[in-house]
N, C-alpha and C positions, 0 to 999 in steps of 0.2 A: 606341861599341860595342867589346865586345873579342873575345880571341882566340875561334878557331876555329883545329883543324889545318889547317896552308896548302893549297891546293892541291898537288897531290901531280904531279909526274912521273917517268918513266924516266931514267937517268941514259946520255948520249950515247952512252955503250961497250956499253948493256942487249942483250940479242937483242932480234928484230923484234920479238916476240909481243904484241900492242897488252894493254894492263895495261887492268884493268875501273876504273870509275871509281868514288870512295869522297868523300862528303862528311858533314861538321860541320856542322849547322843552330844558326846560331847565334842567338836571340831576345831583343829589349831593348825594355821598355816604350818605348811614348807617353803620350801625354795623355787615350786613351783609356781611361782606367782601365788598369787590370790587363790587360784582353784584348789590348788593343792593343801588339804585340811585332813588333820587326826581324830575320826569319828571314835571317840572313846565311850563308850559303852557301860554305864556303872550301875544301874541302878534296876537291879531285877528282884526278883522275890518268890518264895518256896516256903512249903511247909517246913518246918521240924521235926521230925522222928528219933528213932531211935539211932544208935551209933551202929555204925557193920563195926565185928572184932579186927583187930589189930593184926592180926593173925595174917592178915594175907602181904604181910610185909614185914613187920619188925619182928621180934624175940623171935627168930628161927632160923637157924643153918640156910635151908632150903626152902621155897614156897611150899605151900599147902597143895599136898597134891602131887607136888612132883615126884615124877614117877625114877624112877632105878636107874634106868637107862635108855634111851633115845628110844630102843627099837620097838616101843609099843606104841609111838607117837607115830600117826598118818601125817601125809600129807592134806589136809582137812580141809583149807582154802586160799583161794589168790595168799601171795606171800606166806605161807605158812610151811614149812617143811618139819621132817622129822627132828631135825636140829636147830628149828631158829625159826625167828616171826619179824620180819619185815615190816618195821615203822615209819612212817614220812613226818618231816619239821619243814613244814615252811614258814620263814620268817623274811620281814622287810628287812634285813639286817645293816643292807647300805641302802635306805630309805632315804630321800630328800632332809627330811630332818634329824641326818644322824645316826650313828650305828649303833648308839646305848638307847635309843628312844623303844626300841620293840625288843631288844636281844633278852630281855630277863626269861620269859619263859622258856627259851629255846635251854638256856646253861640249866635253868631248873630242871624239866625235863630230862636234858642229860647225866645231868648225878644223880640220878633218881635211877635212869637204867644202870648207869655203868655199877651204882651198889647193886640193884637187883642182880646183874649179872654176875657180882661178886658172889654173891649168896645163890650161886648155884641154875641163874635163871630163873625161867615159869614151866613147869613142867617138863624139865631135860631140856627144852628149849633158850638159846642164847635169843635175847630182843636183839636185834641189829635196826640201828637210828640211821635212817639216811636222811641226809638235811638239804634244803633249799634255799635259797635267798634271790627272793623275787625283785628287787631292786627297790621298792615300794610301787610299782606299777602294776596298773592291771595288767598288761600285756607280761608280763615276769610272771606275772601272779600265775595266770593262764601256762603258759609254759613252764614252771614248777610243776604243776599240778599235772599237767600231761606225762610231764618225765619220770614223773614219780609212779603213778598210775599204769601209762601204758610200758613204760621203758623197765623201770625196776620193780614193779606190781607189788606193791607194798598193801599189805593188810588195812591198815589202818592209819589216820593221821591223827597229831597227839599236839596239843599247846601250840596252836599255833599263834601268832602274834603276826598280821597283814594290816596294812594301809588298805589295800584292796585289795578284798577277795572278788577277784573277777570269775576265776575259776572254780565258786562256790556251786553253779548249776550242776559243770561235770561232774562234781566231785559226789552230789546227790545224785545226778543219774547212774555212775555207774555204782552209787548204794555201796560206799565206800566210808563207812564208820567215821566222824573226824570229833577226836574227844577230846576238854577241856580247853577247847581254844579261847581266845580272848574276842569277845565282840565289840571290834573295832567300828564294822559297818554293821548293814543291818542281813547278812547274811544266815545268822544265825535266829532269827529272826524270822524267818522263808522258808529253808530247805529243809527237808527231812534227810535226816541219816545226819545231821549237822546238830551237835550238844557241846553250846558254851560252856564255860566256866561256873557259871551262875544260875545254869537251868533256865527255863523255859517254861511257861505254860501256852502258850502260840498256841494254832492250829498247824503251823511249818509243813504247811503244803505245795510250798513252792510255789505258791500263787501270789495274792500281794502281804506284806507286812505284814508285821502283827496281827492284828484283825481289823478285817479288810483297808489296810493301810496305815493303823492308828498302833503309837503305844504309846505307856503309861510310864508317868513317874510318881513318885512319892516323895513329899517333904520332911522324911525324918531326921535327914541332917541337920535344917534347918530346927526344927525343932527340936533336937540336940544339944545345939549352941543356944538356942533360946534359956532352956531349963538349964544350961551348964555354967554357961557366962553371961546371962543376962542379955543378950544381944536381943535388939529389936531395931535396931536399922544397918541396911546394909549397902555397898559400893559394888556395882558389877560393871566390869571392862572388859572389853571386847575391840576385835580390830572391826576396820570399813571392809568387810568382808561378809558376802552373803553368810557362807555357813558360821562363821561365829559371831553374826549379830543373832541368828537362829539361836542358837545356841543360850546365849545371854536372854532372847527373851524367854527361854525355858526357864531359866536360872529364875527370872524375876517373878515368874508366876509360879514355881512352887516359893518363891520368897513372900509374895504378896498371899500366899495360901497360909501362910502363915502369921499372918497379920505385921511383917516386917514394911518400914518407909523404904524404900530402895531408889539410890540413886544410881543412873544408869551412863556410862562414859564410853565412850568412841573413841580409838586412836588410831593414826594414818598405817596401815599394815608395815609402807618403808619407810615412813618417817615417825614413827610415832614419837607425841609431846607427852612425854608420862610425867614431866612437871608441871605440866598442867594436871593432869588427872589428882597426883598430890593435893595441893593448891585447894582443887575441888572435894577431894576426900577430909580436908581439913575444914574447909568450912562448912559441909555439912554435917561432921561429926560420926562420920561414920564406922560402926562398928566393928560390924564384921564385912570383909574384901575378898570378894570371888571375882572368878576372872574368863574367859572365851580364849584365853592366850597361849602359846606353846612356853616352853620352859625358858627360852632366851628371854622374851618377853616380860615372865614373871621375874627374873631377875634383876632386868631393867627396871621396872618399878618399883621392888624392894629394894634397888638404889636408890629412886629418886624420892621415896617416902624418906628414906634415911638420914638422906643428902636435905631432905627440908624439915628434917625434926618432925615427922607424924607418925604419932601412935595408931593403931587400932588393935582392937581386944584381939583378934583372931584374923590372922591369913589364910583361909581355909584351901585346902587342896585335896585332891583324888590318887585311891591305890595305885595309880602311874608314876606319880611323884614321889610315894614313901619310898624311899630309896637312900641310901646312906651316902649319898653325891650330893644332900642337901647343904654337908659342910663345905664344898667347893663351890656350890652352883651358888649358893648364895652365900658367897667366904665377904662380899665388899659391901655387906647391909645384916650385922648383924643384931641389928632391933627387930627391926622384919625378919628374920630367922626363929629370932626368939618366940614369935609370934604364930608360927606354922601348926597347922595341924592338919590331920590326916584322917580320912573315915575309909572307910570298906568294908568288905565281907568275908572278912580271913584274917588268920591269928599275923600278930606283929610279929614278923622275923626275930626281933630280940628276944622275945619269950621262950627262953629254952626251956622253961620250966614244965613247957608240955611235950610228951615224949616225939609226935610227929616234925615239931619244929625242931629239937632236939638232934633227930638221926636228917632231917634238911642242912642243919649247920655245920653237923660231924660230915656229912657226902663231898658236901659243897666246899668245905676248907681240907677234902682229900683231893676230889677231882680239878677244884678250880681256885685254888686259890690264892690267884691273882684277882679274882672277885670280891675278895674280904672288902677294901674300901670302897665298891660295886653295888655291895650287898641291897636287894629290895625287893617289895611286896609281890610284885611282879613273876621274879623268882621263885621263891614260894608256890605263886599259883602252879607257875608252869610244873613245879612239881605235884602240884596236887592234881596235877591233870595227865599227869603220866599215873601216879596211884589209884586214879579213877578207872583208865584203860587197862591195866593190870587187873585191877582186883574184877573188871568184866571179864578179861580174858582167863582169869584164874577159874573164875565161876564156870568156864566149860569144861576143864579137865585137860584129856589129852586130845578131845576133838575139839578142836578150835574153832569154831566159823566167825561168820560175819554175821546171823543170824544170831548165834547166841549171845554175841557179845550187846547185840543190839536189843535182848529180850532184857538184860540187866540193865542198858541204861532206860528201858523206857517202864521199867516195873514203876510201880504207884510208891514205893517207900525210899525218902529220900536220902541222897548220899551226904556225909559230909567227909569223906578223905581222911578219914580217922579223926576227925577233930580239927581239919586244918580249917573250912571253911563252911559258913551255915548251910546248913542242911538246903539241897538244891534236887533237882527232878525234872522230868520232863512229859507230865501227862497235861494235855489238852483241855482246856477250860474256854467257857463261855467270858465275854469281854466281862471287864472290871466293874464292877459296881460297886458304890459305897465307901467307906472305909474301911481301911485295914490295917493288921498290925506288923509293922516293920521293925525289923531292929538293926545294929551296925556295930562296929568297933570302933575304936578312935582311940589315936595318938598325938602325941606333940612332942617337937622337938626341941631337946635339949641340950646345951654344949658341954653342964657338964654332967653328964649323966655317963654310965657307966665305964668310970674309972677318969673322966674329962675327956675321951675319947670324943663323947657327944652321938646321940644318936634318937630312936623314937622311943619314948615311955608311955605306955598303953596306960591310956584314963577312963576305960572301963572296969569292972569287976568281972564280967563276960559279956562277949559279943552275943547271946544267945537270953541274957535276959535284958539287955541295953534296948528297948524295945518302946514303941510310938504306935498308938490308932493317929494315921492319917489316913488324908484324901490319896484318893487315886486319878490323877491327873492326865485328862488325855492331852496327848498330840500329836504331829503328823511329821515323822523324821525327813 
C-alpha cells in the first residue's frame, strides 16, 4: 500500500493551541474484486507537549502503583477483576489481502503485555489479551466485536488493525474504550469512546465524519521531498477503481498544493500494463512516484521501472509499508528499492538508540521472534497503543474503570508513548482553517545499512522539529 500524507504534528516550539486533526484515506484493492479496498488512514495532527515520565513502564520491577497483593483490588468494572483486566485484539489477520497486511499491531501489542506481565502486571493485576480475527469482513468485524463484548466482557479494546470496522457503532454504544487502534476506515473519525493512533480533534459524535462529513489533509510530505530532494514533479498510479482513483486524486491536490506538475496514470485492477506506466513515467520525467496501489502492485512496477531502465529520485511510501519485508517484497527490482522512502508519525524501528524503541526490540526478539525479518512500523505502533491503554489504566490505581481510563485519554495534554510517537490527543475543535504546522519522520531504505543486512535509516534529526506551515486541505472520504 502506498503513500498517504503522514501523520501530521505540531512542532515542539508551536504555541499551546491543540491543531484540529487532518487525514489521507488512503484505499488498495483485495481479492474482492474491485470493492474490496485498504482505507489507510495517515495523515492526522496534534499539538506537542510535554513527555508523561517513563515510569509507567520501563526502569521498574513492577508498575507504579502496584499494589502488594491482589486483595485490595475490587472488582471495579466489565472485565476487570481483582486479579486481571480483560483486553480485546481485533484484527483482519486473514483479510482478503493477506495475513502480514494488518497483523503488525496485534504482535506489537502482544510483547508489550506479555513484558508488562512479566514485570509483575498493572496493579497486582495480570492483562489477559483475548484476540479476534474478523476475516477482513464487516460481518467478522461485527461478530468479533459482539464476542468479545457480550461473550468474554472485556474492558477494553487495544491496537486494533480492521479492514472494516463495521462493529465501530456497538462498540461506542456500549462506551467500551478502544485505544491506539489504526484508522483504517473512517470509524475513528465518528464514534466517541473510539482513540486512534494519531489522535483526533473530530467532534466524534457518532453523527457524520469529521465535521459534518469533511476531513483534512496536509501536504507536508510533499513538501519534505520538495526541500530534501528537489522534487517538483511527480507520477501518481492508481488502479480503474472508484476508491483508489479517490484516493490518487487526493494525492494530486495536496501535490498540486504544493506547486508539483503531476502526472496522473490508470492501470486495469486484473490486468494492469505497468509498462506502460514506465514508458510514461520516463518520458515525463518524473520525480517523485506515489501510488493508490496495494503492495503486489507496487511491486509489479518497481519491476517494470527496473525491467525498462528508469530512475526516479524517490518511491515514496506510508508507515504501512516501513516494514523490513521490503528486501523480499521488492528482492526482483533493486533500483526501485534503492529508491524507497518512508514518512510517518513514529520513531523508526531501527532506532534503538531511544529507550522505548529499545525495550520494543528486546520484547519483540523474546516474545516473537520469528518476527525479526517481519519487523515494521506498524508493530511499533501497535505497541505504542497497548502503552497508551496501560499508562490510562495505571492512572486509576486499583479502581479501574471505564470512566477513568477515558478521563486520561480525553485530558487536553497530549500523549506521545514515551517518545515513540508525536504527541497526539483527543479534544474537540472547530473545523481547520488556515495553515498550519505539521511535521513527520522519514526514512529510506537501504541494502547495506546495518551490518548489509539492509533496512530503514532515519533522515531526520527528529520527528518533532522536521516540521512544515502548510495548507489544510479539505475533503470528503
Amino acid at each position: 500500500m502506498q503513500l498517504t500524507a503522514p501523520p501530521s504534528r505540531r512542532a515542539a516550539d508551536a504555541p499551546p493551541r491543540r491543531r484540529p486533526t487532518r487525514r489521507v484515506r488512503h484505499r488498495t484493492p483485495g481479492r474482492r474484486g474491485a470493492a474490496a479496498l485498504t482505507a489507510l488512514l495517515l495523515a492526522t495532527a496534534t499539538a506537542c507537549g510535554t513527555r508523561l515520565p517513563v515510569s509507567a513502564f520501563t526502569h521498574r520491577p513492577t508498575p507504579a502503583g502496584a499494589s502488594t497483593g491482589v486483595g485490595a483490588n475490587p472488582a471495579s468494572d466489565t472485565g476487570v477483576t481483582a486479579s486481571e483486566i480483560r483486553i480485546g485484539i481485533v484484527t483482519s489477520l486473514t483479510s482478503p489481502v493477506g495475513s502480514e497486511v494488518f497483523s503488525g499491531p496485534r504482535y506489537g501489542a502482544q510483547a508489550f503485555v506479555q513484558a508488562l506481565n512479566d514485570r509483575g502486571g498493572l496493579h497486582g493485576r495480570t492483562v489477559k489479551l483475548v484476540t479476534c480475527d474478523d476475516g477482513g469482513s464487516g460481518i467478522g468485524n461485527q461478530d468479533c466485536v459482539h464476542r468479545l463484548i457480550d461473550q468474554q466482557h472485556v474492558f477494553a479494546f487495544v491496537s486494533g488493525s480492521v479492514l472494516d470496522y463495521a462493529g465501530a457503532s456497538y462498540v461506542s454504544g456500549k462506551g467500551v474504550p478502544d485505544i491506539g487502534g489504526q484508522p483504517i476506515g473512517t470509524a475513528y473519525d465518528r464514534w466517541p469512546h473510539l482513540y486512534g493512533i494519531y489522535g483526533s480533534s473530530a467532534p466524534r459524535d457518532g453523527q457524520a465524519v469529521g465535521w459534518n462529513g469533511t476531513l483534512y489533509q496536509t501536504p507536508e510530505a510533499f513538501r519534505f521531498f520538495t526541500e530534501r530532494l528537489g522534487t517538483t514533479s511527480a507520477a501518481v498510479v492508481a488502479y480503474n477503481q472508484a476508491d483508489s482513483a479517490r484516493y490518487a486524486a487526493q494525492l494530486k491536490s495536496g501535490l498540486e498544493a504544493e506547486g508539483y506538475r503531476v502526472l496522473m496514470q490508470t492501470v486495469d485492477f486484473a490486468l494492469p500494463n505497468f509498462q506502460a506506466v514506465a514508458a510514461a513515467v520516463r518520458a515525463d520525467g518524473s520525480q517523485l512516484l506515489l501510488d493508490a496501489m496495494d503492495t503486489r502492485g507496487n511491486a509489479a512496477l518497481c519491476r517494470a521501472l527496473d525491467e525498462a531502465g528508469v530512475r526516479v529520485t524517490a518511491k515514496a511510501t506510508n508507515v504501512q509499508n516501513w516494514s523490513q519485508a521490503v528486501g523480499t517484497d521488492y528482492q526482483a527490482s533493486p533500483d526501485c528499492r534503492s529508491a524507497l522512502w518512508a514518512t510517518s508519525a513514529s520513531l523508526n524501528y531501527e532506532d534503538v538508540q531511544y529507550p522505548a524503541v529499545r525495550d520494543f526490540r528486546t520484547a519483540m526478539a523474546r516474545y516473537h521472534p520469528d518476527r525479526e525479518p517481519l519487523l515494521s512500523a506498524w508493530e511499533l505502533e501497535g505497541w505504542a497503543g497497548a502503552q497508551w491503554l496501560t499508562d490510562a489504566m495505571d492512572s486509576c490505581g486499583a479502581e479501574l474503570t471505564r470512566a477513568c481510563v477515558e478521563r486520561f485519554m480525553n485530558r487536553a495534554e497530549p500523549y506521545d508513548a514515551h517518545g515513540l510517537i508525536l504527541p497526539a490527543s483527543f479534544v474537540p475543535q472547530p473545523p481547520p482553517t488556515g495553515p498550519t504546522r505539521a511535521c513527520l519522520n522519514a526514512a529510506r531504505w537501504q541494502d547495506t545499512a546495518y551490518g548489509g543486512r539492509g533496512g530503514w535509516v532515519t533522515q531526520v534529526a527528529s520527528m518533532e522539529t522536521t516540521c512544515f506551515e502548510v495548507p489544510q486541505l479539505p475533503y470528503r472520504p
